[in-house]
VEXDREN-2710 file (C-alpha; in Angstrom, 1 decimal):
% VEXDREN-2710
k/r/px/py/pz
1/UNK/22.4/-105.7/-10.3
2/UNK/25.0/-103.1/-8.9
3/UNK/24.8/-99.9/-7.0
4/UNK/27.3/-97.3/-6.2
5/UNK/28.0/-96.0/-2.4
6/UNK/26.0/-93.0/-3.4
7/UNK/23.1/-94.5/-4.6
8/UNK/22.2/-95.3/-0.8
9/UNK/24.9/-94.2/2.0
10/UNK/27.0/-91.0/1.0
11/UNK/27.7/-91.7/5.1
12/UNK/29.6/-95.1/4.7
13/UNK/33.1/-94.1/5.4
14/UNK/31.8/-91.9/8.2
15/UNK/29.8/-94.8/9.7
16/UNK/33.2/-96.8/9.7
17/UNK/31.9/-99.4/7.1
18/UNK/35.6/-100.3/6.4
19/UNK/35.2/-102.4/9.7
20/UNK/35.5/-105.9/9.2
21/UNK/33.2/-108.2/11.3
22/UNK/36.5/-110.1/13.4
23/UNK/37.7/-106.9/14.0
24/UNK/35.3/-105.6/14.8
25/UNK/33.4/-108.4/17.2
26/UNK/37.2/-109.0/18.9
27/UNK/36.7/-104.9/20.6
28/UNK/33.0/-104.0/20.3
29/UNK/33.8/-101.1/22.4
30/UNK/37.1/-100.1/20.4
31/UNK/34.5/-99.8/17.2
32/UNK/31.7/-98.3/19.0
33/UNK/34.6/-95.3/19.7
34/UNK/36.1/-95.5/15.9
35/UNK/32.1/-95.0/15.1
36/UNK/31.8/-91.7/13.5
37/UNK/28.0/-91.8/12.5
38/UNK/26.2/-88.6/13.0
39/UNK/22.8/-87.8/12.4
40/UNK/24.1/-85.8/9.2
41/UNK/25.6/-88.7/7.9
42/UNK/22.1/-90.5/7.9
43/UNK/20.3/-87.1/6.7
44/UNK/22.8/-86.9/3.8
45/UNK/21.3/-87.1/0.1
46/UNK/21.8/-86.7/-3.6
47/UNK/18.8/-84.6/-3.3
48/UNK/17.2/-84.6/-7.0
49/UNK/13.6/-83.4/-8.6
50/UNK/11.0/-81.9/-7.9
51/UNK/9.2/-84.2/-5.5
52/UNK/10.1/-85.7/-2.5
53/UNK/8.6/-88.8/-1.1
54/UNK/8.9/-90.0/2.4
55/UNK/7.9/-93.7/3.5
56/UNK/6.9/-94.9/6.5
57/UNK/5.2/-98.5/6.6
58/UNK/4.6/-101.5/9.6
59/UNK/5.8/-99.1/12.6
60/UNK/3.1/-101.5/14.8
61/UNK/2.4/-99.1/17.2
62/UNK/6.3/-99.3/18.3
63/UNK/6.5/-95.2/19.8
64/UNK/10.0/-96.1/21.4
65/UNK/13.4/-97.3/20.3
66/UNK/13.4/-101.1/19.8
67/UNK/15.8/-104.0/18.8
68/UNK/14.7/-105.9/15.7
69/UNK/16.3/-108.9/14.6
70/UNK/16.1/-109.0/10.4
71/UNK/15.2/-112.9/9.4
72/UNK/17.9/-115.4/8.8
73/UNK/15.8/-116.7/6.6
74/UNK/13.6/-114.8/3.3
75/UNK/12.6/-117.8/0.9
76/UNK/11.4/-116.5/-2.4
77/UNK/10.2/-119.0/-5.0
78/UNK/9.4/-119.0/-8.6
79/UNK/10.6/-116.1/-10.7
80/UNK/11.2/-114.6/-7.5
81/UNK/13.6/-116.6/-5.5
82/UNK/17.2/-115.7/-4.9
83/UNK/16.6/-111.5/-5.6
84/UNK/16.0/-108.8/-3.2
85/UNK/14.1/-108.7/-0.6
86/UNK/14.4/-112.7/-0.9
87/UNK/18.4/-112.2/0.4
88/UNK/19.7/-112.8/3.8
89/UNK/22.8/-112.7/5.3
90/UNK/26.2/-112.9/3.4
91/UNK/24.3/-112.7/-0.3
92/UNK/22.5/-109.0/1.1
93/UNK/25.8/-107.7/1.9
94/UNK/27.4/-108.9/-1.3
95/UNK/24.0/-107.5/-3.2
96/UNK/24.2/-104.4/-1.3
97/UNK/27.8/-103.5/-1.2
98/UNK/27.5/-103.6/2.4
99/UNK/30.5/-104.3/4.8
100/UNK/29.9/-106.7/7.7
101/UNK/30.4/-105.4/11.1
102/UNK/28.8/-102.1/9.2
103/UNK/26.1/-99.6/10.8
104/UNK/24.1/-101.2/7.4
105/UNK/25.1/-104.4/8.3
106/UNK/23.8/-104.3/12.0
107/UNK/20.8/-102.7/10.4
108/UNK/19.7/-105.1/7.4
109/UNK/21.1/-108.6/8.4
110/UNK/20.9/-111.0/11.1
111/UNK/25.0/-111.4/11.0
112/UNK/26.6/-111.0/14.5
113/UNK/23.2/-109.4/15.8
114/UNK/23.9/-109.4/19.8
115/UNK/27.5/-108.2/19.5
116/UNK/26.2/-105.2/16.6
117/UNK/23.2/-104.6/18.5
118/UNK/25.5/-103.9/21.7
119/UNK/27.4/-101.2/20.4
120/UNK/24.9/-99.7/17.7
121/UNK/22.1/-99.6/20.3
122/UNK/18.3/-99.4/19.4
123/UNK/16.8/-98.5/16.4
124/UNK/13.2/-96.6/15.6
125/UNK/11.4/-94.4/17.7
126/UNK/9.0/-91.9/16.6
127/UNK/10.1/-89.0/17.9
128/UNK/13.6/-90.0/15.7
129/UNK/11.6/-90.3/13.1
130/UNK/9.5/-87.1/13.4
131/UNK/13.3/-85.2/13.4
132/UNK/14.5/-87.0/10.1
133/UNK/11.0/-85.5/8.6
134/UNK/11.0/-82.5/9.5
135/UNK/14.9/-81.8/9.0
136/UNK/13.6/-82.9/5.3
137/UNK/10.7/-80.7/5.1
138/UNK/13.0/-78.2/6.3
139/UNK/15.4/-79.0/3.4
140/UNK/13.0/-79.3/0.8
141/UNK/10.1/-76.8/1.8
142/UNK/6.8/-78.4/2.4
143/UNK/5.6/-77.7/-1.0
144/UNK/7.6/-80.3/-2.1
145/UNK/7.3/-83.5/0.4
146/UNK/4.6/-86.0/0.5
147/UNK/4.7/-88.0/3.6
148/UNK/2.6/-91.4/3.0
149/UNK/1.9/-94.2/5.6
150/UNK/1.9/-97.6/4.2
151/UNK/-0.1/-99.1/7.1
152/UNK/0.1/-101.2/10.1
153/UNK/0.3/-98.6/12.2
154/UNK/-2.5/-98.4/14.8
155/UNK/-1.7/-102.6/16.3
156/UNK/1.2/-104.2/18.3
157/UNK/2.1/-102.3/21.5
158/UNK/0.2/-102.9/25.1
159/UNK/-1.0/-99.1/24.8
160/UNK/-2.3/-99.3/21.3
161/UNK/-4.2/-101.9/22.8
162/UNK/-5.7/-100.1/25.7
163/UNK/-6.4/-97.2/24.1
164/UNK/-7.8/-98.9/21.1
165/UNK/-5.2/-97.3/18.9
166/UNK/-5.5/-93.8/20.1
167/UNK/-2.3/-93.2/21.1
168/UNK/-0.8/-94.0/17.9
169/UNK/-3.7/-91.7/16.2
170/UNK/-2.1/-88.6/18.1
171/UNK/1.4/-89.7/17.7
172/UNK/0.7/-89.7/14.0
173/UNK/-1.2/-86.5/13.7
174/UNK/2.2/-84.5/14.7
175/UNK/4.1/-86.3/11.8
176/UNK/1.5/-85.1/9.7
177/UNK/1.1/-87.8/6.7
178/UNK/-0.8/-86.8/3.3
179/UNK/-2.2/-90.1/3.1
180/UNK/-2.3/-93.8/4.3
181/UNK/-3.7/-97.2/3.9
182/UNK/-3.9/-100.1/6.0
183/UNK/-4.4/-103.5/7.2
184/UNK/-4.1/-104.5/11.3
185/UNK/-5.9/-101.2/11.2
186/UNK/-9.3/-103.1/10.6
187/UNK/-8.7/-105.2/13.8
188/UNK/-10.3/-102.8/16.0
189/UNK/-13.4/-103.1/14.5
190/UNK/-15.5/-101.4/11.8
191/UNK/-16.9/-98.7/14.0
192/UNK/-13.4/-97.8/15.9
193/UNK/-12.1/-97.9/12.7
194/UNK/-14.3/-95.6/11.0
195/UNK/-14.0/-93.1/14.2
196/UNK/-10.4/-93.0/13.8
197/UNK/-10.5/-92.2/9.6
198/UNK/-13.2/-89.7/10.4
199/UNK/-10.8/-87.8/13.0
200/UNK/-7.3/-88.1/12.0
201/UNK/-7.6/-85.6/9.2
202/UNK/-5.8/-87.3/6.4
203/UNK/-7.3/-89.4/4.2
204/UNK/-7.6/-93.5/4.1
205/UNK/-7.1/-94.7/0.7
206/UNK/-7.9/-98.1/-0.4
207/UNK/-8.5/-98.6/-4.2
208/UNK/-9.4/-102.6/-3.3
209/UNK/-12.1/-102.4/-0.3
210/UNK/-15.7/-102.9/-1.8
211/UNK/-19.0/-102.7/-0.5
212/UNK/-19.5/-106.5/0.5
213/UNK/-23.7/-105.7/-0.4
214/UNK/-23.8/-102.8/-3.0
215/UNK/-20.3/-103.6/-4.9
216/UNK/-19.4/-99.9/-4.6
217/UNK/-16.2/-98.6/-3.3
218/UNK/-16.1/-98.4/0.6
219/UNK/-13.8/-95.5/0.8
220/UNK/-11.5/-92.8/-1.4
221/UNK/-8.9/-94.5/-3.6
222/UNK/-7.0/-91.6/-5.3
223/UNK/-6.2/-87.8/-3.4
224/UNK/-4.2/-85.8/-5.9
225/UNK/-1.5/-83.1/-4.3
226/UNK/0.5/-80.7/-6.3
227/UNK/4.5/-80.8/-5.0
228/UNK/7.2/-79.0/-6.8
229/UNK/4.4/-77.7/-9.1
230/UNK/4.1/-81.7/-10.4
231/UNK/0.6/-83.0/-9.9
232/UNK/1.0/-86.0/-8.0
233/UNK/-1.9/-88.7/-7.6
234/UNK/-1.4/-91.0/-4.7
235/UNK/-3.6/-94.2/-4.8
236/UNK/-4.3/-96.6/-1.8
237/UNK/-4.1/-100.5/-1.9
238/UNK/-4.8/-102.0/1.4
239/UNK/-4.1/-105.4/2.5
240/UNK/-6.0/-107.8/-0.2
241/UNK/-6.6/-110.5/2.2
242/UNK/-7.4/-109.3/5.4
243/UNK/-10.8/-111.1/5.5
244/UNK/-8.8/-114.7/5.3
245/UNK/-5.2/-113.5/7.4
246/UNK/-7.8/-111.9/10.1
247/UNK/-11.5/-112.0/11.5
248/UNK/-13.6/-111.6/8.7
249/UNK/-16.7/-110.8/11.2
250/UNK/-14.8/-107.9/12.6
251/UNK/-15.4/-105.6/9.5
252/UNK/-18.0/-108.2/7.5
253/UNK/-19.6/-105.0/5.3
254/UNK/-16.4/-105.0/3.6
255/UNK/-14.6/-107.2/0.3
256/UNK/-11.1/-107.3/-0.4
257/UNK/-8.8/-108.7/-3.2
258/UNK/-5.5/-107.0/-5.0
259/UNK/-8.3/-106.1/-7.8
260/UNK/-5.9/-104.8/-10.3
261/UNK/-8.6/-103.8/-12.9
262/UNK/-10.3/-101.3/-10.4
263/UNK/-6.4/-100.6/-9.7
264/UNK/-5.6/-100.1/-13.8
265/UNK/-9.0/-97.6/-13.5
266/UNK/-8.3/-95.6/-11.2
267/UNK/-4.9/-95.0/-12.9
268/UNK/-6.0/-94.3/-16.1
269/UNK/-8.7/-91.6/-14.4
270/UNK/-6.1/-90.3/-12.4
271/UNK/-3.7/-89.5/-15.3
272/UNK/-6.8/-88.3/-16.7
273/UNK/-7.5/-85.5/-14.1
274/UNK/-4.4/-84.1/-15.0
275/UNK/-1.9/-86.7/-12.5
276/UNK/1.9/-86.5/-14.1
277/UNK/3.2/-89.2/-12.0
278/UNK/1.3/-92.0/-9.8
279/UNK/2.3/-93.3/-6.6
280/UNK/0.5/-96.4/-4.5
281/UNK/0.7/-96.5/-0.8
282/UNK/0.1/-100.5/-1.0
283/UNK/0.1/-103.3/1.5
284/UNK/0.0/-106.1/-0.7
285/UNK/3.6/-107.3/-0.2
286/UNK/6.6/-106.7/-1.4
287/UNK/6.2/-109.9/-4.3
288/UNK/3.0/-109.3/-5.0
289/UNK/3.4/-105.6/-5.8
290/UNK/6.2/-106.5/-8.1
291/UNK/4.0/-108.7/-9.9
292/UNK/1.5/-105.6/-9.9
293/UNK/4.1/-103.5/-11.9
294/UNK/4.0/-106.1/-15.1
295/UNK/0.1/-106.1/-14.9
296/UNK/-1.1/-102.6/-14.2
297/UNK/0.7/-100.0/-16.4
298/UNK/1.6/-95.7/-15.3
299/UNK/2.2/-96.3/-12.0
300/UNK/5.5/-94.5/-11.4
301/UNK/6.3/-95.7/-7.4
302/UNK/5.0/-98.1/-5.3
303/UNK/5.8/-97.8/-1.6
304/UNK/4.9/-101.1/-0.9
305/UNK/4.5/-102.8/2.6
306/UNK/3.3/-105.4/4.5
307/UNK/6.4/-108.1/4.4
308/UNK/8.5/-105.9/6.1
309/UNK/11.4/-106.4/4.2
310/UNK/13.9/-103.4/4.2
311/UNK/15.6/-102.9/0.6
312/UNK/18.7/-100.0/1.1
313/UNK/17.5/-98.2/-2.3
314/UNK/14.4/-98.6/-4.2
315/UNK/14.0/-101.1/-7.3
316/UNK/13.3/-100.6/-10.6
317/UNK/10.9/-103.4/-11.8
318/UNK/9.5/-102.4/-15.3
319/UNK/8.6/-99.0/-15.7
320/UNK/8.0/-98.8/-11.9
321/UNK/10.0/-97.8/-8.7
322/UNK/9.3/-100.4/-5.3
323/UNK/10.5/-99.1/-2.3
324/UNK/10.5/-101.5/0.7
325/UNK/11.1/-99.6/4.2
326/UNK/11.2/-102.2/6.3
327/UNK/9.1/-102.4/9.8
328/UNK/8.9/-101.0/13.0
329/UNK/10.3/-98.2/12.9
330/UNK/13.6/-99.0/12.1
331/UNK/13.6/-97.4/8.8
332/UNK/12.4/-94.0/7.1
333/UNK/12.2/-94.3/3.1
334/UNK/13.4/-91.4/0.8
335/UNK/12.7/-91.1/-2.9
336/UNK/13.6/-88.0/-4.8
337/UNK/11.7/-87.7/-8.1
338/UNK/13.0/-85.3/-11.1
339/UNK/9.7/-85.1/-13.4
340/UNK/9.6/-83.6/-16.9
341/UNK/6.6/-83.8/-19.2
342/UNK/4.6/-86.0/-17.0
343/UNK/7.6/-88.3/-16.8
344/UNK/10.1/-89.3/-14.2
345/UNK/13.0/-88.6/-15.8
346/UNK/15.5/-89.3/-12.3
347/UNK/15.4/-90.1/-9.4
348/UNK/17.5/-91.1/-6.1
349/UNK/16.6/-92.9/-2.8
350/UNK/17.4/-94.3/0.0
351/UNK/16.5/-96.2/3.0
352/UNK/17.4/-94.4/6.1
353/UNK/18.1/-96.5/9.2
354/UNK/17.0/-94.4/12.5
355/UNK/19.6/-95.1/14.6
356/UNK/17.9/-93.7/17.5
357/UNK/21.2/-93.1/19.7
358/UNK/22.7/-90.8/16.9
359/UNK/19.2/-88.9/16.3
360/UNK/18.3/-85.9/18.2
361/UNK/14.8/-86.7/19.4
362/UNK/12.1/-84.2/18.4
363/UNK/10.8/-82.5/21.8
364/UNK/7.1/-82.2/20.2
365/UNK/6.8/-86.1/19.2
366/UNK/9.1/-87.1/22.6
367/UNK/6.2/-85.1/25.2
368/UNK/3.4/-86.5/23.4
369/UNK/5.0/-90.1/23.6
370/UNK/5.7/-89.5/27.2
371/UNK/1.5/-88.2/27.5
372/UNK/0.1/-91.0/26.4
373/UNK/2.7/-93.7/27.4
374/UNK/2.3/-92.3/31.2
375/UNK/-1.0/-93.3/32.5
376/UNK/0.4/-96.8/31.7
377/UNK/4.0/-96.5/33.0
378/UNK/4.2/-98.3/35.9
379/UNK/2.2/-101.6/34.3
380/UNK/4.7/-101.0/30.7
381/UNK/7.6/-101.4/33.3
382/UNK/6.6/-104.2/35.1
383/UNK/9.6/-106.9/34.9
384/UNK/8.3/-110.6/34.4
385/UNK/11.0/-112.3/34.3
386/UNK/14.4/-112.5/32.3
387/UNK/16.1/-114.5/29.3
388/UNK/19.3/-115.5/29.1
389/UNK/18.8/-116.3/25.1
390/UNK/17.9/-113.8/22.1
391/UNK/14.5/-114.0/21.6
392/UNK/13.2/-113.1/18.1
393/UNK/10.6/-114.0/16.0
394/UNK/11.1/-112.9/12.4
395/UNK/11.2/-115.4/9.6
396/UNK/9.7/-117.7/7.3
397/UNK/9.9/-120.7/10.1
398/UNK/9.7/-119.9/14.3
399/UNK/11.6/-117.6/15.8
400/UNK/12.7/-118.5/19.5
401/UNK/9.8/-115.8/20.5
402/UNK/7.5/-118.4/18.9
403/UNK/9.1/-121.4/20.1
404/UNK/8.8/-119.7/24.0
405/UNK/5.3/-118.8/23.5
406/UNK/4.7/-122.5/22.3
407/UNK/6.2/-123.5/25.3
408/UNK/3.9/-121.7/27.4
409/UNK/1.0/-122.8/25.3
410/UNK/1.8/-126.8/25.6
411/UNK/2.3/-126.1/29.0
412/UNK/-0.3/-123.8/30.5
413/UNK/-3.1/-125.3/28.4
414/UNK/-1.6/-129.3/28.9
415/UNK/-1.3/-129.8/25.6
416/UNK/0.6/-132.0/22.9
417/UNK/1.1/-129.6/20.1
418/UNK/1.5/-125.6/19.9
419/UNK/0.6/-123.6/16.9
420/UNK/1.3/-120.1/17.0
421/UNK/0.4/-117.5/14.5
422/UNK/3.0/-116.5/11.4
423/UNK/3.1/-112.4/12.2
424/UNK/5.8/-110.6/11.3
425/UNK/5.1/-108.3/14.3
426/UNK/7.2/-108.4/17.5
427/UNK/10.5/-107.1/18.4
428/UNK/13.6/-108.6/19.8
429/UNK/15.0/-108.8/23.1
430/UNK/18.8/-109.7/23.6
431/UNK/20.3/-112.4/26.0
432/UNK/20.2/-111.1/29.7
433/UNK/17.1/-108.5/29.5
434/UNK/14.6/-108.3/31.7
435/UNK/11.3/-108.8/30.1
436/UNK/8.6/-106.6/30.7
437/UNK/4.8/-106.2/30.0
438/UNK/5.8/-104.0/27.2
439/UNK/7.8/-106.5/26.1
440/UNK/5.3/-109.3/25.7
441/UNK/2.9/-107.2/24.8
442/UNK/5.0/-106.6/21.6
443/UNK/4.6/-110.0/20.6
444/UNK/0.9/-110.2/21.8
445/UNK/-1.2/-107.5/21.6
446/UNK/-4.0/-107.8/19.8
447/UNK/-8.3/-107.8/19.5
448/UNK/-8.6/-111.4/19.3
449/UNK/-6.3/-113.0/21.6
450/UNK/-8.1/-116.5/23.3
451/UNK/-5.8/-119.7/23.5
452/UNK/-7.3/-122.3/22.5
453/UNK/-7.8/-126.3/23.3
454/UNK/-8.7/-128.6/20.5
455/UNK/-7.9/-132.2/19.7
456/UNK/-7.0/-132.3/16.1
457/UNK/-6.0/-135.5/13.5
458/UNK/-2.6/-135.6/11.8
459/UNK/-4.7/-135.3/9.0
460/UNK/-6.0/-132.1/9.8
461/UNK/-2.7/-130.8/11.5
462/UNK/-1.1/-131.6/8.0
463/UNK/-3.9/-130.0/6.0
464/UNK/-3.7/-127.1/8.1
465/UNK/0.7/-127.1/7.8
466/UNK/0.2/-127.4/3.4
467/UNK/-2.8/-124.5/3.4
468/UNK/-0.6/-121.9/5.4
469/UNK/2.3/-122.9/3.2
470/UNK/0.5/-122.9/-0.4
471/UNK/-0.4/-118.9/1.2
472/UNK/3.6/-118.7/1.9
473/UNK/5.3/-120.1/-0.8
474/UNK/2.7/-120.5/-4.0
475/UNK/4.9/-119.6/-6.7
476/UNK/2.2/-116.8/-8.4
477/UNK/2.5/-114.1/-5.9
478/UNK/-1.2/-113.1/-6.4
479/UNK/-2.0/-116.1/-4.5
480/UNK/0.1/-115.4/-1.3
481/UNK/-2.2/-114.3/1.3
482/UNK/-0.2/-113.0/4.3
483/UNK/2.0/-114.1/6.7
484/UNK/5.0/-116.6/7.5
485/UNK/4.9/-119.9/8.3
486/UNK/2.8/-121.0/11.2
487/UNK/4.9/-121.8/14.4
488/UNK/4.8/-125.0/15.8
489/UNK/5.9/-126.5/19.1
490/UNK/5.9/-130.1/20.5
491/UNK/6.2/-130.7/16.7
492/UNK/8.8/-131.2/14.0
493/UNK/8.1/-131.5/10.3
494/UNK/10.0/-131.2/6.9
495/UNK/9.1/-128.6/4.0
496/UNK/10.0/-129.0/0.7
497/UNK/8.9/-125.4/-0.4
498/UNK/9.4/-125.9/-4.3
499/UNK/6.3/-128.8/-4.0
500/UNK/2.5/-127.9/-5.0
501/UNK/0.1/-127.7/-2.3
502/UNK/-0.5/-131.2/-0.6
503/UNK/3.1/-132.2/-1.3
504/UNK/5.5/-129.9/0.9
505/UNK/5.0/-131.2/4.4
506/UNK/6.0/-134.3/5.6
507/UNK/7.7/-136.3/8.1
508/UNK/6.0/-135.2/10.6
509/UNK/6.8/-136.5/13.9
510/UNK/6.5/-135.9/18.2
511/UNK/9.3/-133.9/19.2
512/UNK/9.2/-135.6/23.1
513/UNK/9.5/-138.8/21.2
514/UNK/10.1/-138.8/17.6
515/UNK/7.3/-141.1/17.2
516/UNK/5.6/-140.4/13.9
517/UNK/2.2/-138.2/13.7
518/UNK/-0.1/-140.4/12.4
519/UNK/-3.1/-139.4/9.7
520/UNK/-6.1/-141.0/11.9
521/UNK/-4.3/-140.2/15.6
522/UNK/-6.1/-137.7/17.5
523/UNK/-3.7/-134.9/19.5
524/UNK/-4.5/-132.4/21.6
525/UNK/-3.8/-129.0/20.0
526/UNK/-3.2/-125.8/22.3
527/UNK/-3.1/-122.1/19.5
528/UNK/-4.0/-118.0/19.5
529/UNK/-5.4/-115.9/17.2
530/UNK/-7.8/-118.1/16.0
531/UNK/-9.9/-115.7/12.8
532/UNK/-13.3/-117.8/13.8
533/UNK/-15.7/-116.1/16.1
534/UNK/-16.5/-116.8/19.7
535/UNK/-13.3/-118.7/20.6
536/UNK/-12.8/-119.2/24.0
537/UNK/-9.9/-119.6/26.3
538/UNK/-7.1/-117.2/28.1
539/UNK/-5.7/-113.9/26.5
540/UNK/-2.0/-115.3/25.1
541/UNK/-0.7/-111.7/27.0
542/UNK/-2.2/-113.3/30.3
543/UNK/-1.2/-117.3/29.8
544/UNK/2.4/-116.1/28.5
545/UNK/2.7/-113.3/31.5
546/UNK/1.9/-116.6/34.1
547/UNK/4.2/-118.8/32.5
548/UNK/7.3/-116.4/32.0
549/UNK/6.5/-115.1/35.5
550/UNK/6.6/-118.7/37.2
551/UNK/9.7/-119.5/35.3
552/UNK/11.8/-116.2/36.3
553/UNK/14.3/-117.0/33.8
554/UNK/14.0/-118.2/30.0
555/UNK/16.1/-120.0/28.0
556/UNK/15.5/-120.8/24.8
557/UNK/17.6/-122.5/22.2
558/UNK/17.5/-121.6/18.7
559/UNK/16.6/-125.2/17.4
560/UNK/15.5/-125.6/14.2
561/UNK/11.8/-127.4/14.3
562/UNK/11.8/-127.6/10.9
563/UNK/13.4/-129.1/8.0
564/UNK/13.2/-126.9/5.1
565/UNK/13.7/-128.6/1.6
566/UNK/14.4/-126.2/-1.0
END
């Protein structure tokens, strides 16, 4: 697979691409003044078609700039391992064309993060965002852009949370999206839920949510939009597993699924009532949508979401374009479609990194951020304590984000063993921070937050290890059902990922004594997030806030807890 420099950075020379990582690393602040990257340079196209689509997916109620470490480690398996977005690293650049010690580099790969993040700053930020899209409407006219939210928007900040996702509601009402679907979205709650559709005057499109009683579709599937004088039909796909990755009693009048039948219908109608191309606002996963494209047929984009994964162009799997823009806020995705007799006949695209030190922010989006970020100001600002180590969390395996809040769990709660959830969600903080409420709130906020205290077998510990990773790494995509791998502390274990279920963990042992965890032993188990009803124990925001605050100062290696086998 190649692509030219056009294809997706006409700014690379201009960004100073042609510095090499040594080079670079040995005078961080020589290359942050070489850096010539201007907001331009990220706005700059080969502007093509008719239609314009922008993409905007796993933002997680981030309003301000953030750091984001991208994973060391992307496994894919099956037909699907070792191509994009299953690339880290050395093999993305070399995929990509990037050049280490690049703006791109900084932006897609884990490669030299703390010295790149120093001198290319923060990335995301809405009111960045909200001047890329309007410097495109501007560009294009307004006739011509569709603006579509791939979900994962209302959940992951400590003022989403108080507000019950209202602040992100108004944020989003001044970017003005066409169309969206979801899936933390349902966390809140059927009825908050519903209020929010029934007031944020776009529509919520999911072609896979059921009536759990009458078998009936629970909301709109297809809204149709004429850009560029092409009729375009846009078609939602929500999150097929919600009920199993989250609290099926939040929302239980609902079913799920990927359902690609009712998906293959409401194509065919769609095309026709008079569609000439079809685009899906999905959050079924990047593997899983490119399973999609070989089993339901005229769907001419999917701007898929869910695994975060950030691809620099858009891919062309069978007769269908999948664009990946990442998580967020990093990343604003740009597809230009030339359509002729109800076909695409061209297209270009591009993954824009918001490098929010090189983008103006937009006054409208930065007030209303500062509106509804102020009544909370003081508490979002509120230093806990400090690390002295990168703490991260995304990847297949624990982050040291994980590994710290396992820590506090086998600690505050007195227990052997940690688990800790495998979301995606929660950004980065470098060595030397403070860390704030805002901060852990990243990595903590949500609706269902009790620690729990269980005793648990090695039997059951095991069985619990092989079901999370059958959901990870089961070769047919279709049966992935969300998530990485769940965290561990107090723990270590092997995975041999190519295995069947029942076969990929093993040698699992104590990490305070490497003695061996035994089938009938019973251990005490500390975890969060627990789906089942009624759980009982501390918030994870409160037990992490006491435990970071009694320690002052974090330190957290990057050790490896697990031994992956591939």
């Amino acid at each position: 697979m190649t692509y030219t420099r056009r294809d997706f950075f006409q700014f690379a020379a201009n960004a100073g691409m042609a510095l090499g990582a040594a080079g670079y690393l040995s005078n961080p602040t020589r290359a942050l003044a070489q850096q010539k990257l201007t907001q331009d340079d990220l706005l700059s196209f080969d502007t093509k078609g008719q239609v314009t689509l922008l993409h905007f997916t796993d933002v997680h109620a981030q309003l301000m700039p953030i750091y984001f470490r991208p994973p060391d480690t992307n496994i894919g398996v099956g037909d699907y391992a070792g191509i994009p977005p299953h690339l880290v690293g050395e093999a993305f650049l070399k995929e990509f064309g990037i050049d280490a010690g690049s703006p791109l580099a900084y932006a897609h790969t884990f490669l030299d993060y703390v010295d790149l993040a120093r001198a290319y700053g923060r990335l995301g930020g809405l009111d960045r965002t909200a001047t890329l899209v309007k410097a495109i409407r501007a560009e294009r006219g307004d006739d011509k852009v569709l603006f579509l939210d791939g979900g994962d928007t209302w959940q992951g900040s400590y003022t989403s949370l108080k507000t019950n996702g209202q602040d992100m509601v108004d944020c989003m009402k001044l970017l003005k999206p066409d169309a969206m679907t979801g899936h933390w979205e349902f966390t809140f709650g059927e009825d908050r839920f519903l209020e929010i559709v029934e007031s944020m005057g776009y529509p919520f499109l999911a072609s896979n949510i059921f009536d759990a009683e009458w078998d009936e579709p629970a909301f709109d599937n297809t809204a149709m939009f004429e850009r560029g004088g092409v009729q375009v039909a846009v078609i939602g796909q929500a999150m097929p597993y919600t009920p199993i990755a989250n609290p099926r009693w939040m929302f239980p009048k609902w079913s799920f699924g990927i359902r690609p039948d009712v998906l293959q219908a409401n194509v065919d109608a769609a095309r026709e009532a008079g569609a000439e191309i079809v685009v899906l606002i999905s959050h079924n996963g990047f593997d899983v949508d490119r399973k999609l494209c070989s089993v339901v047929k005229g769907i001419d984009v999917i701007l898929t979401g869910h695994t975060h994964d950030a691809v620099p162009v858009a891919l062309q799997v069978e007769d269908t374009l999948v664009m990946s823009s990442g998580s967020h806020g990093k990343y604003l995705g740009r597809i230009d479609l030339e359509v002729s007799d109800g076909k695409v006949t061209g297209y270009s695209s591009k993954l824009i990194p918001v490098f929010s030190d090189v983008i103006a922010p937009d006054a409208e989006m930065a007030a209303k951020i500062a509106e509804v970020r102020d009544p909370y100001k003081d508490e979002l600002g509120r230093v806990i304590g400090k690390t002295d180590t990168l703490l991260y969390r995304r990847g297949n395996f624990n982050g040291t984000w994980d590994d710290l809040i396992c820590r506090g769990i086998m600690e505050e709660r007195d227990t052997q063993i940690a688990l800790s959830p495998g979301f995606r969600w929660g950004t980065t903080l470098l060595p030397g921070q403070d860390i704030t409420i805002d901060d852990l709130y990243t990595e903590t906020s949500m609706s269902y937050p009790a620690v729990y205290r269980n005793e648990m077998t090695g039997a059951q510990l095991k069985e619990v290890l092989e079901d999370v990773c059958d959901n990870l790494f089961n070769p047919d995509p279709f049966l992935q059902q969300g998530g990485d791998m769940v965290r561990v502390g107090g723990m270590t274990y092997s995975c041999t990922v190519g295995e069947k279920i029942g076969n990929r963990i093993s040698d699992m042992k104590l990490a305070a004594t490497g003695e061996a965890i035994e089938p009938d032993a019973t251990y005490v188990v500390g975890g969060w997030a627990s789906v089942n009803e009624g759980t009982e124990g501390p918030a994870i925001y409160d037990l992490m806030e006491s435990y970071i605050s009694g320690k002052g100062t974090v330190s957290v290696a990057d050790e490896r807890t697990v031994k992956v086998i591939q």
